[in-house]
C-alpha positions as CSV (number, residue, x, y, z in Angstrom):
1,X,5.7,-4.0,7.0
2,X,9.6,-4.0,7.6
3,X,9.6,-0.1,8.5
4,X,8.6,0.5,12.0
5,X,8.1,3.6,11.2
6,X,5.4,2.9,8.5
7,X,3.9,0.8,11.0
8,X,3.5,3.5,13.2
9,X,1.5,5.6,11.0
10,X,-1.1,2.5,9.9
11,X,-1.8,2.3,14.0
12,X,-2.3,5.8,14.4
13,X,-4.2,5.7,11.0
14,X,-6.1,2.3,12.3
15,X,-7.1,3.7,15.5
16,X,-8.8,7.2,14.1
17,X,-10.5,5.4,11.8
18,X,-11.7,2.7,14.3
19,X,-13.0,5.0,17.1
20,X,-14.2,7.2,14.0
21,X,-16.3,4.9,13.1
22,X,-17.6,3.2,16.0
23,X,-18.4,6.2,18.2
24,X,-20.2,8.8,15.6
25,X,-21.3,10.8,18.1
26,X,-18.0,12.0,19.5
27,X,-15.6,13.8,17.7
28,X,-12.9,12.4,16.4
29,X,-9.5,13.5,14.3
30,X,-6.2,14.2,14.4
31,X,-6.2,18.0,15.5
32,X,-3.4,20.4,15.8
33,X,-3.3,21.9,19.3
34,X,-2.5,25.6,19.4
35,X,0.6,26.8,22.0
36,X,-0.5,28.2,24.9
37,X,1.6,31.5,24.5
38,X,1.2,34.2,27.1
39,X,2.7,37.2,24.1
40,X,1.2,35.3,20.9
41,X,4.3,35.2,19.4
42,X,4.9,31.2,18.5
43,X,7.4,32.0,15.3
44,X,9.7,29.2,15.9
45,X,7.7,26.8,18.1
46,X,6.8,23.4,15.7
47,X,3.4,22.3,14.9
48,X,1.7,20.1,17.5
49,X,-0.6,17.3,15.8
50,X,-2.4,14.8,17.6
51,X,-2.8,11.4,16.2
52,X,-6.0,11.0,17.4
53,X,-8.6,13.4,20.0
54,X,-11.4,12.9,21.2
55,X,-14.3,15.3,22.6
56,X,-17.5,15.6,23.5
57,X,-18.8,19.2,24.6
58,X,-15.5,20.0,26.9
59,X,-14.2,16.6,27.5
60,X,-11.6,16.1,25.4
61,X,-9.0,12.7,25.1
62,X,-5.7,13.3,23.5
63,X,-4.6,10.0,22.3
64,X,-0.5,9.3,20.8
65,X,-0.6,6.1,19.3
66,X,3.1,4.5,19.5
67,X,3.9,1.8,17.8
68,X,7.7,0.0,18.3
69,X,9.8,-2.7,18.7
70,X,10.4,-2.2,22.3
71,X,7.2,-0.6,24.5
72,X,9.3,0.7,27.3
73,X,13.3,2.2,27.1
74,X,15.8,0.2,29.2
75,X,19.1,2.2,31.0
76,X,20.9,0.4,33.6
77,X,18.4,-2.5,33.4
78,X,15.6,-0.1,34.6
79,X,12.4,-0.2,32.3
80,X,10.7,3.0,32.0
81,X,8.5,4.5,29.6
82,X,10.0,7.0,26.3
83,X,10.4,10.1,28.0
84,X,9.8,12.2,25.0
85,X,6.6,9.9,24.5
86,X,5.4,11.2,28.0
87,X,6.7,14.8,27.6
88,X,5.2,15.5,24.8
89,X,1.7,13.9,25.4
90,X,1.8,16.2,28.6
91,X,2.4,19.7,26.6
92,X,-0.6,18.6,24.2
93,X,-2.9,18.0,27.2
94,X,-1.4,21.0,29.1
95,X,-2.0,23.4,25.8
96,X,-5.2,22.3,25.5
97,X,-6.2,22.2,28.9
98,X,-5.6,26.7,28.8
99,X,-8.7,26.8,31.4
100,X,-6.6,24.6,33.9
101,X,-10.1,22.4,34.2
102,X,-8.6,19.2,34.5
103,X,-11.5,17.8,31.4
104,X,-8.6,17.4,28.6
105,X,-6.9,13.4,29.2
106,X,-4.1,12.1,27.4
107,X,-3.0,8.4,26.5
108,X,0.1,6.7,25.3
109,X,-1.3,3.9,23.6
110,X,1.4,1.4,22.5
111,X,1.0,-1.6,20.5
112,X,1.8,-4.6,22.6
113,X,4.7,-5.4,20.6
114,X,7.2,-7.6,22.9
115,X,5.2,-8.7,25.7
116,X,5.4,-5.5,27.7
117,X,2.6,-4.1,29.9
118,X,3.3,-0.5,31.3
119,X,-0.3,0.7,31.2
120,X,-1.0,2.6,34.6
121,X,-2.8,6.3,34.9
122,X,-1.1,9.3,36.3
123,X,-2.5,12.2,37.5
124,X,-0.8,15.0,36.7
125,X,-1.2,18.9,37.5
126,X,-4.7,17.9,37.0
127,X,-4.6,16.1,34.0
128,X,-5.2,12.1,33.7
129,X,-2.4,10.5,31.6
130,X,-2.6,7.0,31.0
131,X,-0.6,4.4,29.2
132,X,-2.1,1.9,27.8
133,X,-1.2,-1.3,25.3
134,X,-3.1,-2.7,22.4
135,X,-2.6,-6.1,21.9
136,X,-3.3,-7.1,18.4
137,X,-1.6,-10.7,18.1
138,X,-5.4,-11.5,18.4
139,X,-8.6,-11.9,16.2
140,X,-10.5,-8.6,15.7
141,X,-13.1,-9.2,17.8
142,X,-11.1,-9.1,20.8
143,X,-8.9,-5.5,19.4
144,X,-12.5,-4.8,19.3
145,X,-13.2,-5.2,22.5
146,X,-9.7,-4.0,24.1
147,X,-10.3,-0.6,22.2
148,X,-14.0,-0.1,23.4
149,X,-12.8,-1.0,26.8
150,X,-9.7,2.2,26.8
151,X,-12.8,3.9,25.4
152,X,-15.6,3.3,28.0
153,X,-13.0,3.7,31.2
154,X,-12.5,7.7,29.8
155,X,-16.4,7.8,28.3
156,X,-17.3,6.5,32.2
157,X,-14.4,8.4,34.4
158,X,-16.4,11.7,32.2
159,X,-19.7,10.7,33.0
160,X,-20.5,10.1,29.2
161,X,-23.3,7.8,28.3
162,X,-22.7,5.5,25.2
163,X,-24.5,2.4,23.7
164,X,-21.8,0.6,22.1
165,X,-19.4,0.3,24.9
166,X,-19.1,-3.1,27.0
């Protein structure tokens, strides 16, 4: 795979269909999340699709899976992370989140591409946003385990019991 962009969409693809079928008993697709409009009126406004969410009664994870060459963007020799990565993972949490409750999360999970490790959590006008990395220059077994760990810390920070997590 040549075209970053195709290797984007087997990630995203990889990662719904991993935590599909590991965790049955949450709920897992890729969802479109509805604008928050205070008139209705969303005419114009683009469709917002979510690579991958997560829920379990009114806990909910948005996850954006991001996969490119480079994890962070560099200006002036400052690393940071994409800013339209983070703005946009914040308006899916923040339309989701209409009751202001603070249960909807988001994630930026990037493949670990070039060595890079941003992952931190934010806390943000009540909402958890975290950036994680995915290393898979590994066997499966330890994707495995890397993906059940970003799994349990959001099952365990929502006080959500489940077997398979280690």
């Amino acid at each position: 795979f040549i075209d970053e962009q195709r290797m984007c969409r087997l990630y995203e693809k990889f990662i719904l269909e991993y935590y599909s079928k590991e965790f049955p008993d949450l709920d897992v697709r890729a969802s479109q999340i509805p604008w928050a409009l205070d008139d209705g009126v969303g005419t114009m406004l683009p469709v917002m699709q979510s690579d991958i969410t997560l829920s379990k009664g009114d806990k909910v994870l948005i996850i954006d899976a991001k996969y490119y060459t480079h994890t962070t963007q560099t200006q002036f020799d400052v690393h940071t992370l994409h800013s339209h990565n983070l703005y946009q993972i914040f308006a899916y949490v923040k339309n989701k989140d209409t009751e202001h409750s603070g249960d909807v999360s988001g994630m930026l999970l990037y493949a670990n591409t070039d060595g890079e490790n941003p992952d931190k959590d934010y806390l943000m006008d009540g909402n958890k946003i975290s950036v994680k990395t995915l290393d898979l220059d590994c066997d499966f077994a330890d994707v495995r385990s890397q993906l059940n760990a970003i799994i349990g810390i959001w099952l365990k920070d929502n006080g959500i019991t489940y077997d398979n997590v280690g």
